[in-house]
TORLUM-13808 format. One record per residue (C-alpha): x, y, z. Coordinates in pm, whole numbers, padded with zeros to 5 digits, always signed. Example, Ala and Ser with C-alpha at 12.3 -4.5 7.8 and 13.67 -1.06 7.14 Angstrom:
2
+01230-00450+00780;+01367-00106+00714;
//
This chain:
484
+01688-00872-01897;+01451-00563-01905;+01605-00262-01709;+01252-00223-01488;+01273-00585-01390;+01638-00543-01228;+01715-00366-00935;+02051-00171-00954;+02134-00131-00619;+02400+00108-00704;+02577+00233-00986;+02909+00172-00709;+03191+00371-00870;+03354+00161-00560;+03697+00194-00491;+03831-00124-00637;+04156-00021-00719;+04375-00192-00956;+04717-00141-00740;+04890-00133-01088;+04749+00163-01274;+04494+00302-01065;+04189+00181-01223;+03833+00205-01083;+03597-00065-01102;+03245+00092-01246;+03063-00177-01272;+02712-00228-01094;+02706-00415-00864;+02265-00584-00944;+02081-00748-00738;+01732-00888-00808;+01434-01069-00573;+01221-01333-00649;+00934-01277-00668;+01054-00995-00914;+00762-00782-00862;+00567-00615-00567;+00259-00785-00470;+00318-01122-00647;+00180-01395-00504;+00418-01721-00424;+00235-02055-00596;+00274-02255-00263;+00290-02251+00118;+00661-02317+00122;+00812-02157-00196;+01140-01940-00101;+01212-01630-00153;+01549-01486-00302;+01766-01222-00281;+01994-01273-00577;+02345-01110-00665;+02506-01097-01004;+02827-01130-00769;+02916-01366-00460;+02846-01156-00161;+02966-01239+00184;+02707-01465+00306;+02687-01378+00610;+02632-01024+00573;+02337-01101+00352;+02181-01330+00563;+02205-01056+00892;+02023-00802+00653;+01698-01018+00481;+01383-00998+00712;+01071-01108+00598;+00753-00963+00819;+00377-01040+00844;+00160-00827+01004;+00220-01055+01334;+00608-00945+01294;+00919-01146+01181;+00871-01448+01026;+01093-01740+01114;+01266-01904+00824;+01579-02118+00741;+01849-01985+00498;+02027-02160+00208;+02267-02079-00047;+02259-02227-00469;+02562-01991-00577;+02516-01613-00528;+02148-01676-00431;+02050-01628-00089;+01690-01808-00035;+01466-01760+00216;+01225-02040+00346;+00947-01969+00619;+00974-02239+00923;+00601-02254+00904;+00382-02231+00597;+00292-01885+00402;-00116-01837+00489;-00320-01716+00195;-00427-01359+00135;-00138-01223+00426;+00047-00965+00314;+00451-01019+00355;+00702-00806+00332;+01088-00919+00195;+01330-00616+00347;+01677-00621+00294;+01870-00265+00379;+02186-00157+00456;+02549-00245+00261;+02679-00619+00161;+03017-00643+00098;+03089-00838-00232;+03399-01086-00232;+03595-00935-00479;+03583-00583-00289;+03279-00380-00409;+02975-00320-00180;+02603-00366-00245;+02374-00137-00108;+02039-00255-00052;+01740-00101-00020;+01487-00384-00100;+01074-00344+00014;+00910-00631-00161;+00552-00712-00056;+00403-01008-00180;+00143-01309-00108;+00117-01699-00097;-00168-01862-00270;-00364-01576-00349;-00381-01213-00268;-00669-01028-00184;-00898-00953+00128;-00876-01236+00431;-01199-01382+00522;-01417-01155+00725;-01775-01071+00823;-01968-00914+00570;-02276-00883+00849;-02421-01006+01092;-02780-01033+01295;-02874-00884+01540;-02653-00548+01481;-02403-00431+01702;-02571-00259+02059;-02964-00413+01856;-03198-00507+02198;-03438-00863+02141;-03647-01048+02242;-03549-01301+02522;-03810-01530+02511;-03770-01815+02314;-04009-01864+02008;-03926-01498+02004;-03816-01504+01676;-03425-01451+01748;-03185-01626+01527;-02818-01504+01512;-02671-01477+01148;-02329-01448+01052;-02265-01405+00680;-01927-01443+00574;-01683-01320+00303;-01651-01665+00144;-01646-02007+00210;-01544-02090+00585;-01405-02406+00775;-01664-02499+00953;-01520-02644+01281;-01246-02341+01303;-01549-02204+01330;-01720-02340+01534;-01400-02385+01782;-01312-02025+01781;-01687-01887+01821;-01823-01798+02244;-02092-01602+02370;-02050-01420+02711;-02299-01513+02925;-02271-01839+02755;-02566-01998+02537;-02669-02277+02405;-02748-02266+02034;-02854-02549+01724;-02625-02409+01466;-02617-02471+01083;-02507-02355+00744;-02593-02301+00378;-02412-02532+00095;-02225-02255+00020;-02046-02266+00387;-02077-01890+00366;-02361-01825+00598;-02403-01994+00972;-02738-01940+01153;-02748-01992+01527;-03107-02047+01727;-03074-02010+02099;-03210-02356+02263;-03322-02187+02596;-03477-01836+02647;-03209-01567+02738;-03231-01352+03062;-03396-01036+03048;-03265-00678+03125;-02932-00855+03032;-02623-00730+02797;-02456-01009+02576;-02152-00988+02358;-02000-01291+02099;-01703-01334+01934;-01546-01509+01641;-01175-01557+01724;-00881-01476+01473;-00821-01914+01461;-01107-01924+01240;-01043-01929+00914;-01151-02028+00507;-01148-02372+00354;-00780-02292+00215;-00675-02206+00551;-00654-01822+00511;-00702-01708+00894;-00880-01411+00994;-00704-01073+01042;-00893-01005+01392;-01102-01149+01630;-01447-01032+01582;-01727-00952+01797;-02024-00765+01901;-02287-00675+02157;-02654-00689+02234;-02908-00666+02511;-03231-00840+02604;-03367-00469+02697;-03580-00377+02374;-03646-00058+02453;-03310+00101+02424;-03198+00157+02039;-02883+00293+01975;-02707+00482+01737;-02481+00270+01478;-02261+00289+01169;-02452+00141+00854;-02210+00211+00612;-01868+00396+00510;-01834+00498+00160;-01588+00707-00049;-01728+01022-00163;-01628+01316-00427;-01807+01694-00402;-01946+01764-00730;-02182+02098-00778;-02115+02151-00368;-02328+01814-00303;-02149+01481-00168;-02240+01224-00425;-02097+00865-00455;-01754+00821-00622;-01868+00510-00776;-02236+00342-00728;-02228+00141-00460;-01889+00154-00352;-01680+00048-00085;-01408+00145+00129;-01170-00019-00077;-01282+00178-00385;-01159+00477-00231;-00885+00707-00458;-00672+00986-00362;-00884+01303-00356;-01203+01149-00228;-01349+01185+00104;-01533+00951+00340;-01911+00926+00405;-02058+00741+00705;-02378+00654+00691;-02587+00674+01082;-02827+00439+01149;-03019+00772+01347;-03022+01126+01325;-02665+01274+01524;-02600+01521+01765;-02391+01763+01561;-02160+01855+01905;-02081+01480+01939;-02018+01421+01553;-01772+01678+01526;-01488+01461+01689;-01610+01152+01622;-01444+01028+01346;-01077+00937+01345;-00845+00827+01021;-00537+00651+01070;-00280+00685+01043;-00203+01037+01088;-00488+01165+00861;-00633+01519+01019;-00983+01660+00894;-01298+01799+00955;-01649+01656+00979;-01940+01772+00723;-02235+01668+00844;-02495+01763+00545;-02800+01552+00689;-02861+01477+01040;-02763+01096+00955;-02462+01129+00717;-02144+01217+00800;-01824+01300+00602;-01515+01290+00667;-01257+01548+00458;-00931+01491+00512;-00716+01797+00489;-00441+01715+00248;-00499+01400-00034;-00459+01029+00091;-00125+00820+00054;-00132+00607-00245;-00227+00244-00220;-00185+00266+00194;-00338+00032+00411;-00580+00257+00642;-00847+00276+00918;-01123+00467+01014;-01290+00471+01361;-01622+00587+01487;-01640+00690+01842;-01888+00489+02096;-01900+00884+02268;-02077+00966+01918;-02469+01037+02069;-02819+01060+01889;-03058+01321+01933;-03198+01150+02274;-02847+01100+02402;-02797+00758+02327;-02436+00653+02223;-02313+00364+02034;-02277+00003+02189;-01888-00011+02105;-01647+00174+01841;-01666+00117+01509;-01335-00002+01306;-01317-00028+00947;-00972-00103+00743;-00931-00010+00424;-00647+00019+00131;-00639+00346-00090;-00717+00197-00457;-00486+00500-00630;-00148+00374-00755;+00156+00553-00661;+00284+00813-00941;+00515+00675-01162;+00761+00782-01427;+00615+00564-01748;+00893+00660-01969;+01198+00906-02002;+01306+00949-02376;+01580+01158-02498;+01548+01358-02834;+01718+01273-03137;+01884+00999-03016;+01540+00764-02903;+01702+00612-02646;+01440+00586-02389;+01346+00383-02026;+01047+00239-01970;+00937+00292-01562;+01278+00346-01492;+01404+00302-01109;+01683+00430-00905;+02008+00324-01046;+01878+00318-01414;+02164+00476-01649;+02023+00617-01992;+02300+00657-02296;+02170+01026-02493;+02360+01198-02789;+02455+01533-02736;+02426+01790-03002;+02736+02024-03021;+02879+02290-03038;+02596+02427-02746;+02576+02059-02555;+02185+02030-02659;+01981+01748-02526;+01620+01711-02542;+01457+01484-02201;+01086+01423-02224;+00924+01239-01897;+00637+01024-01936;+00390+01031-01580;+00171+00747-01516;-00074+01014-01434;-00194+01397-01539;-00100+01720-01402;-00292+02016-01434;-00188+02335-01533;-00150+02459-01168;+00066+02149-01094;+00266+02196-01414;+00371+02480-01295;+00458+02340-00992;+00649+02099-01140;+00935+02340-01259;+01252+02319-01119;+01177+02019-00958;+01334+01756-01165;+01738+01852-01108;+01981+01767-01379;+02331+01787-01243;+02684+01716-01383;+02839+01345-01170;+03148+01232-01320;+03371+01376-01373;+03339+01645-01136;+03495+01902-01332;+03168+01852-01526;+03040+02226-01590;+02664+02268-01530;+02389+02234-01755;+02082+02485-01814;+01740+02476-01875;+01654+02623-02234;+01296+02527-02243;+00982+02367-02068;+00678+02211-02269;+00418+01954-02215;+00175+01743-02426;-00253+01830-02451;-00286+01543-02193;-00085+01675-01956;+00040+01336-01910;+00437+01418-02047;+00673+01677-01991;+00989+01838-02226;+01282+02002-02105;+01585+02153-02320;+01884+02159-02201;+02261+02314-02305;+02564+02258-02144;+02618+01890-02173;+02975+01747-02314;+03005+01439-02503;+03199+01168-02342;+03569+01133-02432;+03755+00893-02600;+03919+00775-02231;+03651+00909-02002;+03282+00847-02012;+03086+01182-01894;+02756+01108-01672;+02494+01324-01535;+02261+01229-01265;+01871+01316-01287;+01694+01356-01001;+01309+01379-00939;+01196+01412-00527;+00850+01184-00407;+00651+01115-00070;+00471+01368+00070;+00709+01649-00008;+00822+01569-00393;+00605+01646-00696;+00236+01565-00734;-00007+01520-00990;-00385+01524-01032;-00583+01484-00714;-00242+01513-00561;-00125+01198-00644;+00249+01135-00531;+00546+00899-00630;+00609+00709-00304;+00983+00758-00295;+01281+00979-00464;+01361+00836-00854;+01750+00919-00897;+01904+00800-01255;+02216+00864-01478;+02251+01006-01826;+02586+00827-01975;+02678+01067-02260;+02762+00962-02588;+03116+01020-02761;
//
């Protein structure tokens, strides 16, 4: 089994002591999930998950420390036990395209004395991953005025992300004052069209709303109820969003990232347009747009209909976001929007990764290495050489290279009479994609003790950061077992 497809929990040098001569127990103590891999998505509504331990655990413990969340909260399941393998099955069934999440943290006491510490985040799916259903758009737009009369020419359309189940629908759909409407689809069961039967008042305001119990034809519900507004008053047009776009500065002009993007397109380092549907009062605009979460910036407002948002340090990798537009936002004639506007979004940029650590001479190497990993290098003596080359999933620049130095921390870890090890030299490849450090000072393992050194590299929003500032979402800490 690959060393990026276990999770080593800890390299435990626990105090399992052999009452007759003292000896520690090293081993690792490994634990792995199923599915083995974040975002995976489970072939059926009621497959299990697992924690599983290379050692029997005390059950009991385990079983106090698995949670698995939606984003409703904790979902209620039923444990069982097939050996070490603790399995987790949901009460009711997983629903397509929701995101879970499998946490297990905190220490597990094995049976034969050592602990496991846990520090599982799994996220996966059931059925299939991807966006829930949703509404793409719909007719008349939020705060529109129409026509009241009937033979007026008002239909309501509702155009949908895929295919929908018609009577969830058609149960979870109002409209307040209530009317009376023929309703029908298209084959594709993506678009419904509504035509009023009766002529609605005048001078009146009317809002509708698609519950959060409708969902697809597989059953995947909707994240949110949804609903809008409109009036019978069509002299009144307000001001509303038309679209929200990422955006990159290129010669000091705001151009698309990519043609025709989306929200979900957007990378670290980008910023967000939103497109008006009128010109904006610049006063209004200035605090009108809010990111979430926690995601300060400023408003450029190049045109009198376009908007951007810059935020004022780079986006979190691949984290699930919002952004809101204010109803207070007002046009040029004072008019505001019907009701806020709320878009969610995901950040498209992976997390930085270490692709490979490799030491020289000896070609031992790690492919994405985690926390726990332990690498065997040959050290070159008399002056304890060792050559470490690290492998990023992304670039750095040369300003970030040189940020980079001194971060990574090679220490001595057992024994601790280990004497420290230097830094001889610093290099990196054309691509700025891989860095090389020298080192002296290592010993060779022993004939009766093994030497290790731990390597240490610091993430989130504080650790190192490459192009576009693109960080690692968590400390990486791994061992170096030296050779004899």
């Amino acid at each position: 089994m690959s060393l990026s497809s276990k999770i080593i929990i800890t390299t435990i040098l626990s105090l399992l002591t052999l009452a007759s001569c003292g000896i520690f127990d090293f081993r690792p103590v490994i634990v792995e999930t199923s599915p083995g891999a974040p975002l995976a998505v489970l072939g059926s509504d009621k497959q299990p998950v697992a924690i599983i331990f290379n050692s029997a655990p005390e059950r009991s413990a385990a079983e106090r420390l698995l949670i698995v969340k939606s984003p409703l909260g904790n979902v209620e399941g039923d444990f069982t036990w097939s050996g070490a393998t603790l399995y987790f099955t949901p009460v009711k069934p997983w629903q397509p395209t929701v995101r879970y999440r499998m946490l297990c943290k905190g220490t597990v006491p094995m049976e034969d004395g050592r602990e496991a510490r846990l520090d599982v985040d799994l996220p996966f799916y059931a059925l299939r991953d991807g966006m829930p259903p949703h509404l793409l758009s719909y007719s008349p737009v939020e705060g529109s005025s129409v026509d009241p009369a009937k033979g007026g020419g008002l239909v309501f359309i509702f155009s949908f992300s895929e295919a929908m189940d018609t009577e969830s629908v058609r149960r979870a759909s109002s409209f307040r004052p209530s009317i009376e409407v023929d309703s029908s689809w298209n084959a594709a069961r993506t678009v419904l069209t509504l035509s009023p039967k009766n002529s609605l008042e005048p001078c009146a305001y009317y809002s509708w709303s698609i519950g959060a119990d409708a969902c697809s034809t597989d059953g995947a519900p909707f994240p949110r109820r949804a609903d809008g507004r409109f009036d019978t008053m069509a002299d009144s047009v307000k001001p509303e969003v038309l679209r929200c776009y990422p955006v990159i500065m290129i010669d000091g002009i705001w151009q698309e990232s990519i043609a025709g993007a989306v929200l979900g397109d957007i990378r670290v380092g980008d910023a967000i347009a939103v497109q008006m549907s009128k010109a904006i009062d610049p006063v209004s605009a200035a605090s009108a747009i809010r990111v979430e979460p926690s995601c300060p910036g400023k408003i450029d407002q190049r045109t009198p209909e376009l908007l951007v948002f810059v935020p004022e340090r780079p986006l979190i990798p691949q984290a699930s976001m919002s952004i809101a537009v204010s109803p207070d936002i007002k046009d040029g004639a004072g008019l505001q929007m019907a009701k806020e506007y709320l878009e969610f979004f995901s950040v498209k940029t992976q997390y930085l990764r270490i692709a490979k650590i490799e030491a020289g001479g000896s070609g031992e190497s790690i492919d994405f290495p985690i926390s726990g990993s332990t690498l065997p290098v040959g050290i070159t003596i008399p002056d304890g050489l060792l050559s470490l080359s690290f492998t990023f999933s992304e670039s750095f620049t040369v300003t970030e290279q040189i940020a980079l130095n001194g971060r990574i921390a090679v220490a001595p870890f057992f024994p601790s009479s280990l004497p420290a090890v230097t830094v001889r030299g610093i290099g990196w490849s054309a691509d700025g994609c891989t860095m090389f450090l020298d080192f002296e000072g290592f010993q060779k393992s022993g004939t009766s003790i093994v030497n290790y050194y731990s390597v240490t590299i610091p993430g989130g929003s504080s650790g190192i950061a490459a192009r576009s500032g693109v960080i690692m979402e968590k400390d990486l800490a791994l061992y170096l077992e030296a050779k004899p």
